[in-house]
N, C-alpha and C positions, 0 to 999 in steps of 0.2 A: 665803483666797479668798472665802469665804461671806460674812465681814464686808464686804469692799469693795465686792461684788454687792449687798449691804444698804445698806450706805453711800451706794452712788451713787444707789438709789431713792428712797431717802427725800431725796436732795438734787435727786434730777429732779421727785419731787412738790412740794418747799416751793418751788421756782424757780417750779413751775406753780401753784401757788397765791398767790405775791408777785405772779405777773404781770396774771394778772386783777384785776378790781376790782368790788367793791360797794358800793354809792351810794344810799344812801336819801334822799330827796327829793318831790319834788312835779311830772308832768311838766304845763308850762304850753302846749308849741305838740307838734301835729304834723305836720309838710309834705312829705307823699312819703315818701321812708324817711331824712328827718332827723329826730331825736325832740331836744326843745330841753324840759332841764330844770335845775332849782334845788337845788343841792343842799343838802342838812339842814346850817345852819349852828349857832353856839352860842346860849344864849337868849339871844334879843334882836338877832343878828346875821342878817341876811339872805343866805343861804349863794351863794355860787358858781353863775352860770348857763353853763351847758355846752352843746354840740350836740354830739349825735353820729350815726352812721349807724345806722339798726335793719338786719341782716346779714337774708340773707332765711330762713334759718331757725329764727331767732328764736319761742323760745317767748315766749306771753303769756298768762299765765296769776295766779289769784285766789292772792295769799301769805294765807298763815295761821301763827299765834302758835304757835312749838312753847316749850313752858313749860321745859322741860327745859334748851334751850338759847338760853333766850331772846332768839330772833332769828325775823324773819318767811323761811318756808321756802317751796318751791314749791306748791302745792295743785293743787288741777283746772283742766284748761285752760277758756279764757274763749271762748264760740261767739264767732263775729266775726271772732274775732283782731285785728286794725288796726284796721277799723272799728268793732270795739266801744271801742277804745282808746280813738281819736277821741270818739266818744260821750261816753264818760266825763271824758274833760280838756274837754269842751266843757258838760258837766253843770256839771262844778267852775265855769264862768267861769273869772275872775282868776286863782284860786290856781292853778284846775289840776286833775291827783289826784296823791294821793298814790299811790309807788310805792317800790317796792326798785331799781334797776338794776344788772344783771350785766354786765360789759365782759368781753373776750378780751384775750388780753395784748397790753401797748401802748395799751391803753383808746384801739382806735378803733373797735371798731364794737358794739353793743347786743349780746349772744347771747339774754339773758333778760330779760322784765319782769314783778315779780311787782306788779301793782295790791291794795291795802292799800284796804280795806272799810274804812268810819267806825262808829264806833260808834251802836248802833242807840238809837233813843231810846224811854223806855218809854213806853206808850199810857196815857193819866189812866184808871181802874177808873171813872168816876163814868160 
């Protein structure tokens, strides 16, 4: 009885984790709580543009590099929240920013956006 008890969780968590989605990309618009982004295509290919709903309790929050498992993880929430978002895809222009996106399963509505910092550039010593 123990195995099956086991059995079935660990196949009710792999189900909840196929069902959701992560999307790294660039978001380019955002209009009310549609967030409309691109997602990371192969080099040279210009990836897939999506819309989706941002859910209202959507975290938005600054990703940072866990080296371990190298993948961008959630860090500190971003003040603003929306409006900072806003800010920032309208910083980028054209491109956009760059972001992570977290879907719920069924990939319709945003739960999470981790925004992806650029690399900083060094200051000339002269």
């Amino acid at each position: 009885m123990r195995k099956f008890v086991c059995a079935a969780v660990v196949t009710a968590f792999a189900v909840s984790v196929a069902m959701s989605g992560e999307y790294a990309g660039r978001i380019t618009k955002i209009d009310g709580d549609k967030v409309t982004f691109v997602k990371k295509g192969k080099k040279g290919d210009k990836g897939e543009e999506i819309t989706l709903t941002l859910a209202k309790d959507a975290k938005i929050v600054k990703g940072k590099f866990d080296k371990e498992t190298k993948k961008f993880v959630a860090g500190d929430a971003i003040e603003g929240g929306k409006t900072a978002l806003s800010d920032l895809v309208t910083k980028g222009g054209e491109k956009g920013a760059g972001a992570v996106i977290v879907t719920d399963d069924g990939d319709k509505n945003i739960t999470e956006i981790r925004v992806m910092g650029g690399k900083k550039k060094k200051k000339d010593a002269n």
